[in-house]
C-alpha positions as CSV (number, residue, x, y, z in Angstrom):
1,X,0.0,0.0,0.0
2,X,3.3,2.6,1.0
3,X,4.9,2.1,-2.9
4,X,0.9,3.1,-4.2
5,X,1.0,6.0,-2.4
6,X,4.2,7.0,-2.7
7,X,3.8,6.6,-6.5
8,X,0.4,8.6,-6.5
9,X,1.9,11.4,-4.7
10,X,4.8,11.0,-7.2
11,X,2.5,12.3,-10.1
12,X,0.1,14.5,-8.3
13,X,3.4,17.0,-6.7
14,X,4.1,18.4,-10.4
15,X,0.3,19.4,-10.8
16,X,-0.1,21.1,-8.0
17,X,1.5,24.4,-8.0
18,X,2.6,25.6,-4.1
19,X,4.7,29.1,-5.6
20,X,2.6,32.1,-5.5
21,X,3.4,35.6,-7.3
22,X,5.3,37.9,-5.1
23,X,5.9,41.4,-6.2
24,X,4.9,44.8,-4.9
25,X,3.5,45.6,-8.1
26,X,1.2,43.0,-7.3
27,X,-2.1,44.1,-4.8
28,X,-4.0,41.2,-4.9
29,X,-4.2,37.5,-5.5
30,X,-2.9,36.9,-8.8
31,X,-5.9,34.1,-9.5
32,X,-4.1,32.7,-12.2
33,X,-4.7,35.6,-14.6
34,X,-1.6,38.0,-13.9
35,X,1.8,36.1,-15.0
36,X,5.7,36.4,-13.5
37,X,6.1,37.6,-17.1
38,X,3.3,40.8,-16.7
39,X,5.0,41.5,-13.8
40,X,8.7,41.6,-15.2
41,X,6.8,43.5,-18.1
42,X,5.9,45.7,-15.6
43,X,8.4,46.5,-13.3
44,X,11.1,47.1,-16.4
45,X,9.6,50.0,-16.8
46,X,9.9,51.8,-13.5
47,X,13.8,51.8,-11.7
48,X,12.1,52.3,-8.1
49,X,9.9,49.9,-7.4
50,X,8.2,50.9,-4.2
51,X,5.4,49.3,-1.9
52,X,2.0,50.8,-2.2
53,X,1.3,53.4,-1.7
54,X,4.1,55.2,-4.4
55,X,5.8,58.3,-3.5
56,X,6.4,59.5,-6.8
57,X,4.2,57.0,-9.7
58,X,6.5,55.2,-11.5
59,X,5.6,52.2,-10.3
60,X,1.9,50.3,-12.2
61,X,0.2,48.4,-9.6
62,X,-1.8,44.9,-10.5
63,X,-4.9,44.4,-8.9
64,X,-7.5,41.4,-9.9
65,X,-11.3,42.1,-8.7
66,X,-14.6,40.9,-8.8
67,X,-16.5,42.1,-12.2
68,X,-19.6,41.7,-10.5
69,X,-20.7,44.9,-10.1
70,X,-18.7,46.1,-13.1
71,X,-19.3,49.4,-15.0
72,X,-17.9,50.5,-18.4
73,X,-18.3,53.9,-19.4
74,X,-17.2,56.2,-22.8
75,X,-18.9,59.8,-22.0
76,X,-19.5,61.9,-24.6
77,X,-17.5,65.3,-24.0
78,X,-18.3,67.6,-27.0
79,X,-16.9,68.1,-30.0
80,X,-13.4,67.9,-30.6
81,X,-12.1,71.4,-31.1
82,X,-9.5,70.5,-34.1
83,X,-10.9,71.6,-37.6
84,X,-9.4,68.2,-38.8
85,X,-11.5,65.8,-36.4
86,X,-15.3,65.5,-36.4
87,X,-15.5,63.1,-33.5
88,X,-16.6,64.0,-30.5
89,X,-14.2,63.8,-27.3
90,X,-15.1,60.8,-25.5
91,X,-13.8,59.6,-21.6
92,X,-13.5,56.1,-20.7
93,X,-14.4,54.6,-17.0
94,X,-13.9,51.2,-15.7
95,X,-15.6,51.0,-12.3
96,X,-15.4,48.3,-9.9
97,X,-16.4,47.4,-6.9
98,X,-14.6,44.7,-4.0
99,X,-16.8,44.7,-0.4
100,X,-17.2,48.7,0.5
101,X,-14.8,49.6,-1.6
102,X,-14.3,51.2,-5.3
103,X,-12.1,51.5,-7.5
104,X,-12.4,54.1,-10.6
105,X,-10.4,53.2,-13.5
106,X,-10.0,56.0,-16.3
107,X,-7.8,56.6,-19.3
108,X,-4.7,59.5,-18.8
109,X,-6.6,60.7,-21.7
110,X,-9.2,61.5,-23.9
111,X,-9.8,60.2,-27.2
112,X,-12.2,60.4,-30.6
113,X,-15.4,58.2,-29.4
114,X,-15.2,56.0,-31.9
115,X,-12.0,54.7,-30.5
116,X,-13.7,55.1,-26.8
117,X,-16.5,52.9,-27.6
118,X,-14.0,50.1,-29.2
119,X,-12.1,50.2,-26.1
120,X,-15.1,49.7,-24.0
121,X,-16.2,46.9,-26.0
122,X,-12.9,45.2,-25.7
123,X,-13.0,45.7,-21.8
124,X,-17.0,44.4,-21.4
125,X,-15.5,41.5,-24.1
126,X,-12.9,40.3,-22.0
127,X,-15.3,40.5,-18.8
128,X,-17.8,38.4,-20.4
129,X,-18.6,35.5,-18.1
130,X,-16.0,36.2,-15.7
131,X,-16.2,36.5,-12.6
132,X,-12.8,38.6,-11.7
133,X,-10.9,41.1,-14.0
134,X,-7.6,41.8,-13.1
135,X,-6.0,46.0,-14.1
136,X,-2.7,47.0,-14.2
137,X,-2.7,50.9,-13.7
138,X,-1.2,54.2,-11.8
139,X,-2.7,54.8,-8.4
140,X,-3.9,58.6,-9.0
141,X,-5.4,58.7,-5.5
142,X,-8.0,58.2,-3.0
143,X,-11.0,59.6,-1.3
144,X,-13.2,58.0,1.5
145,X,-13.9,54.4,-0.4
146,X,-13.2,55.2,-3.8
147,X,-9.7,55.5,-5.3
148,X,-8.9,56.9,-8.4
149,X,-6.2,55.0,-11.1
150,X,-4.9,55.6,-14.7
151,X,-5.6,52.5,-16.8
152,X,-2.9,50.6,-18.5
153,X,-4.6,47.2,-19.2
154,X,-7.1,45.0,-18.8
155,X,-6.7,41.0,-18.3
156,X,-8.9,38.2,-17.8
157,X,-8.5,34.3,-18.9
158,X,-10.4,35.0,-21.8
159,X,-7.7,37.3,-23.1
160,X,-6.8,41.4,-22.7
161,X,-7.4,44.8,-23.9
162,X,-5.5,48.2,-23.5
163,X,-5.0,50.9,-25.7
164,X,-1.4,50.7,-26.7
165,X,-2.3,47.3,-28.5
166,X,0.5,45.3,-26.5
167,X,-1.8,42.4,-26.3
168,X,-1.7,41.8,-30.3
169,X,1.3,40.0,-29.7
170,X,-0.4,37.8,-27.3
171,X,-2.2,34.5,-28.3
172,X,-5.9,35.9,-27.2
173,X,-6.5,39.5,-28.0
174,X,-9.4,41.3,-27.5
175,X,-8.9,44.1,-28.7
């Protein structure tokens, strides 16, 4: 009976996986949606990395929440002032929600709303079905129980969306 155990524990160790992601650019639990390599991605970028709260905002910050009580917005500004455009302005919001606390995701600009609404569409389409999104963004700040962040990206298992089109390179875009 000792070998068949032995032998069953043999094959079970390499499925189970006992190493969790550790970084400060890391808030939450990873739940198998943010990656060592969207980390390293990440953290290239700044030279400081520093616990959370940052000092200074160099530093993205990971968080993967609950889409549950998720709202996308693209908020029509008026039109654009240029004489070469004739789309409005529009002004993307991701908000989300985790116990008594909120978390208001927006762009670190504005943008024609034809390219607003394409975003949003990517975000609601790699929401779809799930039950936690994960967003990699700059902490902006924080009032009462709502803080404010600059989206970067958006991730779920069913694939990503951001702006800059990084995910392209990736085997599921959204976007």
């Amino acid at each position: 009976m000792k070998p068949l155990l032995i032998i069953f524990f043999l094959f079970l160790i390499p499925t189970l996986s006992f190493s969790k992601i550790h970084s400060l650019g890391l808030l939450t639990d990873d739940y198998g949606i943010v990656t060592k390599k969207d980390i390293d991605e990440n953290e290239k970028e700044c030279t400081e990395v520093e616990p959370f709260p940052p000092h200074f905002g160099c530093q993205m910050y990971w968080q993967c929440l609950p889409t549950k009580a998720a709202k996308v917005t693209c908020d029509d500004l008026g039109p654009d002032d240029s004489p070469s455009v004739k789309d409005h302005i529009g002004e993307l919001t991701l908000v989300l929600a985790d116990k008594n606390e909120f978390y208001n995701f927006s762009m670190n600009h504005n943008f024609g709303m034809s390219g607003c609404r394409d975003l949003k569409h990517s975000i609601l389409n790699v929401m779809k079905n799930e039950k936690t999104v994960c967003v990699l963004g700059y902490y902006a700040d924080k009032e009462n129980h709502t803080s404010y962040w600059i989206i970067d990206r958006v991730k779920s298992k069913r694939g990503e969306a951001a702006w800059f089109h990084r995910e392209k390179k990736k085997k599921n875009p959204v976007f």
